[in-house]
C-alpha angles and dihedrals in degrees: 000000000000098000088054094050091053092057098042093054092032097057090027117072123208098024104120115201085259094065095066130091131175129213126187117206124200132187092209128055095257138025112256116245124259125263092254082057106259107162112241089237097064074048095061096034087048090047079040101066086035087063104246122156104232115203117184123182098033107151 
């Protein structure tokens, strides 16, 4: 997310960091875990306290 923040503040001018939100949306109703075997719930609750607008079920 960083990287796209950075562009998006850095070739639009007058967005401010506060401006952007970010919202995942998911087709199932969780977000897979991870290959290393991170459940998918620690995943939302992490996206969760960043802010991030989780959306499951979305098809």
């Amino acid at each position: 997310m960083r990287i796209l923040a950075g562009a998006a503040l850095r070739y639009h001018a007058g967005i401010e960091p506060a401006d952007l939100s970010w919202t995942l949306v998911e087709a199932t109703d969780r977000i897979p875990p991870e290959p290393h075997g991170n459940p998918g719930r620690r995943n939302t609750d992490a996206l969760g306290m960043r802010a991030v607008d989780v959306r499951f079920g979305t098809c």
